[in-house]
C-alpha positions in Angstrom: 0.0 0.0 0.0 1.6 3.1 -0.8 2.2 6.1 1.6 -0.1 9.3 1.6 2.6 12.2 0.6 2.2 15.6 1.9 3.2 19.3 1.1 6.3 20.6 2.8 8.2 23.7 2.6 12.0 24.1 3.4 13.5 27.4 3.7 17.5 27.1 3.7 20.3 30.1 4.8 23.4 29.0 3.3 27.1 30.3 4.0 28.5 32.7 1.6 32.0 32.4 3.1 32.8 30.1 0.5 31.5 32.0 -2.1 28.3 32.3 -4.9 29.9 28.6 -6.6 29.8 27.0 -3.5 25.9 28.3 -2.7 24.7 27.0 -5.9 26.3 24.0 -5.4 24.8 23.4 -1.9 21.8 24.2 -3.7 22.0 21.6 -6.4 22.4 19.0 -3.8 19.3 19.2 -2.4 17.3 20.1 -5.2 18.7 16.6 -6.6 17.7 14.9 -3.4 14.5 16.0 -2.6 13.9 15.6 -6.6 14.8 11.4 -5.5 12.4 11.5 -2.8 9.5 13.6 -3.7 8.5 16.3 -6.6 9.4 19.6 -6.4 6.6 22.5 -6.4 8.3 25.4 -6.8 11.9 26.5 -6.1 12.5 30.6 -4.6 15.8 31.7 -4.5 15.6 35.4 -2.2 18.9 35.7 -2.7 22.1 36.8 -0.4 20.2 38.8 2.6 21.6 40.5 6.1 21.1 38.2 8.9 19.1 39.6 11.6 22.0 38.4 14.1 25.6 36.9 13.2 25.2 33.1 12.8 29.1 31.6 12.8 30.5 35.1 12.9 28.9 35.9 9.4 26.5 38.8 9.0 24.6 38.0 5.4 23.5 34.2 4.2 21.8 33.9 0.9 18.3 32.2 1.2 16.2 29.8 0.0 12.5 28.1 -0.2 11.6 25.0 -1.5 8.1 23.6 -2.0 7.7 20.1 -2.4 5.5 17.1 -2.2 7.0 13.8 -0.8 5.7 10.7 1.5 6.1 11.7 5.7 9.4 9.9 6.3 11.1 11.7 4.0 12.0 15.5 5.9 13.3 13.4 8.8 15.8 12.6 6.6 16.4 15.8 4.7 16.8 17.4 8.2 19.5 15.0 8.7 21.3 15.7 5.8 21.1 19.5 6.5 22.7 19.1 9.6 26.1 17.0 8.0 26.4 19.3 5.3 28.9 22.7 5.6 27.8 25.5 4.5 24.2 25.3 5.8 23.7 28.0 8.3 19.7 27.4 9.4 17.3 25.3 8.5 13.4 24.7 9.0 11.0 21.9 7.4 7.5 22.6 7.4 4.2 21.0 6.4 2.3 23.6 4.3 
């Protein structure tokens, strides 16, 4: 029987200390694996942005939302991934 998938939303603040390449990168990589796990809705890049408070001693991060569909199990491990990966200043998973 297959799973019910639901609607999630991940916004992403990524390090630009390792500059733009390294963003898109970053970027790429989870586009690719949320693509492996679930279909992606829409993809909103805001851009590089002034944190509201130094995270790491950096003062700007360049943002991200994705909007995606996948089966429940799935952002458990996205989250996990976030958290292994450099460059990933703040995360946040959300069920729209």
């Amino acid at each position: 029987m297959a799973k019910e998938t639901a609607t999630y939303e991940t916004m992403m603040v990524l390090s630009l200390a390792n500059g733009e390449d390294n963003v898109q990168t970053l970027l790429t990589k989870f586009k690719d694996l949320i693509e492996a796990h679930g279909t992606i809705e829409s993809v909103d890049e805001w851009g590089k942005r002034r944190l509201a408070y130094p995270i790491n001693k950096e003062a700007d991060g360049y943002y991200a939302v994705i909007t995606f569909t996948s089966n429940p199990d799935f952002p458990a491990e996205l989250d996990r991934v976030y958290h292994i990966t450099d460059g990933v200043l703040r995360t946040i998973i959300t069920v729209k």
